[in-house]
Structure formats: C-alpha cells, structure tokens
N, C-alpha and C positions, 0 to 999 in steps of 0.2 A: 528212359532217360537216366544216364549213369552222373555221379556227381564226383568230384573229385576225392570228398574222403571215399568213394568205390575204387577207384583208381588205385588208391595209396593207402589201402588198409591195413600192409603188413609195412608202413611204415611207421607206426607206435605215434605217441606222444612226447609232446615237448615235457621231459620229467623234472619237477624242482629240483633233483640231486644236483644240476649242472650248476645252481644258481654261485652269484659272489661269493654269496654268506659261507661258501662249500670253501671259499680260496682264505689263506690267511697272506693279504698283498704282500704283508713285509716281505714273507718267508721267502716268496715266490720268486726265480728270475725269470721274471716276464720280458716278453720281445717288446718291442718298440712302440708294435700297435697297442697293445694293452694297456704301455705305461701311460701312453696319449689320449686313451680310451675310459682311463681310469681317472679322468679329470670329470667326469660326467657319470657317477657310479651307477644312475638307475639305468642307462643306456648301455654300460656296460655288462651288466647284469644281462638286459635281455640278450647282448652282442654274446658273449659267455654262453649262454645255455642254446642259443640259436645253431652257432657253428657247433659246439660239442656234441651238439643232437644230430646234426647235420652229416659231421664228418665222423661220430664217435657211436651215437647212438643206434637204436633198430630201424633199419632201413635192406631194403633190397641188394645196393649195392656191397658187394664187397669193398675192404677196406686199399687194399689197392686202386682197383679205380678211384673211388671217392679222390685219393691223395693222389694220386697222378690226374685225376680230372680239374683242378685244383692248381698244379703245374700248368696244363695247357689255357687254362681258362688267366691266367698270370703272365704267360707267358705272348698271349695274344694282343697284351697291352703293353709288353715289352718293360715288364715290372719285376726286374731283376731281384729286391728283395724279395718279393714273396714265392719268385722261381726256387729261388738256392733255398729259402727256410722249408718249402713244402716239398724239394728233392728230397731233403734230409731225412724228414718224417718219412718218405715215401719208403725209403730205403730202413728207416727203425721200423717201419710196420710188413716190413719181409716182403715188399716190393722187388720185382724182378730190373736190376741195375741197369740193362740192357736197354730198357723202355725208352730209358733219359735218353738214350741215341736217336729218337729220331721216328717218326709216322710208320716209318720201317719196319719198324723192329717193337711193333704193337699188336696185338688182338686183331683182328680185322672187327668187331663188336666194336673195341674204342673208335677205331679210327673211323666207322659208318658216323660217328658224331662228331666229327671233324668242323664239316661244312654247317651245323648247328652252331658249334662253337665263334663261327667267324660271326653269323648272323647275327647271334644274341650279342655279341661284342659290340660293334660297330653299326648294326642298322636293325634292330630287333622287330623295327613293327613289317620287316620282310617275312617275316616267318609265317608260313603255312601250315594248313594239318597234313598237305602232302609229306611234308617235312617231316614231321610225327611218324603218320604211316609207313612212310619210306623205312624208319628204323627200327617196327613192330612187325615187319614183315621179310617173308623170304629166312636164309641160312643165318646164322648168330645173331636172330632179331631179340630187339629188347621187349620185356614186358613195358606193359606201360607204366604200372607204379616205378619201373629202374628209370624210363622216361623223365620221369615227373622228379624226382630225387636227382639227377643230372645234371638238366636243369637249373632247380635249385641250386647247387653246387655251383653249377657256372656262373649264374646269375650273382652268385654272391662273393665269388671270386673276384670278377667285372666291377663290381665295386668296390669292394677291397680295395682292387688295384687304386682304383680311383680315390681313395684316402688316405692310401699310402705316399702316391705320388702327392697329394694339395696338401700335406704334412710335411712334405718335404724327407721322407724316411728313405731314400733312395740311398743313402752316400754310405752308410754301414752294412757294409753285408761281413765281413768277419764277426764272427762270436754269434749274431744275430740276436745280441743282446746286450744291454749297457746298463752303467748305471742307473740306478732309479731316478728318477728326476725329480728332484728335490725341494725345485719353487712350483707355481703355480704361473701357467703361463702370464705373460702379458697382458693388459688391459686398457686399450686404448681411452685418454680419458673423457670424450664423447659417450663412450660405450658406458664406463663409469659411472657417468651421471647420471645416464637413461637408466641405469642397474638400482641408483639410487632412488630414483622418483618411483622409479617403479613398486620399491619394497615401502616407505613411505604410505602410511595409513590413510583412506579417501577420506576427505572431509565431509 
C-alpha cells in the first residue's frame, strides 16, 4: 500500500523562504490578486508560499508546463485575466511561443491531459483512476508524482479563476497591475456590527 508522500517524493516541501514576511508589500507591484489577497495577510501568506511552491519550487514538472498548464486550466473557465498574465510568465520563463497557438502545436505528453483538464474543471467527481492510468502508461506517459503536481496545478488554477471572476478582476488585462489599493474594502453595516459583538468581551 503506496501513500501519496510515495507518489510525490521528489516533490520537496512547502519551504518558509516563500512566506509574506520574504515580500516588502510597499516595494512590490503586485497583480490584482494579491492586492485583494493582501486584505487577509495570514491567508495570504499561506496563498504566497502554496502557489510559489507549486509553480516555483522542487517539483517534477518542468517550468514550462507548470506555466502553460496554468493557461489551460484558466483558460477552461474562460478567465481572460489570468490567461494573458500566465502567457506572459509562460514566455519570461523561456516557454516555447508556439504552444499559445493552440492543442496543436503541443507535446502530445500535455495534450494526453487535456481531457483531465475538462473534468477537474467542470464535473470532477467524474474522474477515474482509468483516467490516471491512461496518462502513466503507454509512449510520453507521466510519472505519477508529475500526475499529482498537474493536478495540483489545475486544481488551483480552477479556483483562481473562480476568485478572480467573484472579485470582479476581469476588466484590467493592460499592465496587469494597478494601483495599490489604498482603502480597505467596504463594510456592509450588518457585517459591522456582528464584527463588533463579536470582538466585545463575554460576560
């Protein structure tokens, strides 16, 4: 009985080098997500070290797929910011330009996870270990720790997208980065008051 740190041994650990305390916010021109991210700094902290570890750290995959898996898994949700900001990257981390054209003009390795990508998207509890196997087997099969890193990756693209979009971050794709945001959001004053009883000492 194999367990999943066997799976993903050579994918390291989560390292505290990733953490906040590493970023100095002022300095930083953060994207959009960050800056909305950064109203919540412990959440952001883990958000921070998760993806850098994810996309940045020791893992299986190389650094192109990561960032092109990352596009399709963005792309699947039809989340045009995080398509154009992770083309970008895709192409600063010596990403072959070619790719962005199209299922085509890919690896036949990417493309065997195609049909993964739709599932985990849109109806995940379809997924199989046929599904698995299908991609650990036969000519340019993955390992299974690149499996499991993939995955990951998509999975947390698929919600990305999904924060990006309920944030409303959709309307700026120039620069792909704005001003710092200078208040602190809104506080409906319902929310207010329950914030207030809440901190309020029990009797």
């Amino acid at each position: 009985m194999f367990s999943m740190v066997d799976y993903c041994a050579d994918m390291g650990q989560l390292g505290q080098d990733c953490s906040i305390q590493s970023y100095n916010m002022e300095d930083l021109e953060l994207d959009q997500v960050t800056q909305v991210i950064n109203y919540h700094p412990l959440f952001l902290d883990h958000f921070l070290r998760t993806q850098n570890f994810i996309m940045d750290g020791d893992g299986p995959l190389p650094y192109d797929y990561r960032y092109y898996l990352a596009i399709i898994a963005a792309a699947r949700h039809q989340c045009p910011y995080l398509v154009k900001m992770y083309e970008k990257k895709f192409i600063n981390q010596g990403g072959n330009a070619e790719w962005l054209n199209g299922l085509d003009y890919i690896p036949s390795k990417l493309r065997a996870i195609y049909d993964i990508n739709k599932i985990l998207a849109h109806r995940p509890w379809l997924l199989r270990k046929e599904h698995i196997e299908g991609l650990t087997k036969g000519k340019n099969s993955w390992s299974l720790s690149e499996v499991v890193h993939a995955m990951v990756l998509l999975s947390h693209f698929h919600s990305l997208s999904s924060f990006v979009f309920s944030c409303g971050l959709t309307q700026k794709l120039d620069g792909l980065s704005s001003p710092k945001l200078k208040t602190a959001p809104a506080i409906l004053p319902g929310v207010q008051q329950q914030q207030q009883q809440h901190l309020q000492p029990a009797v």
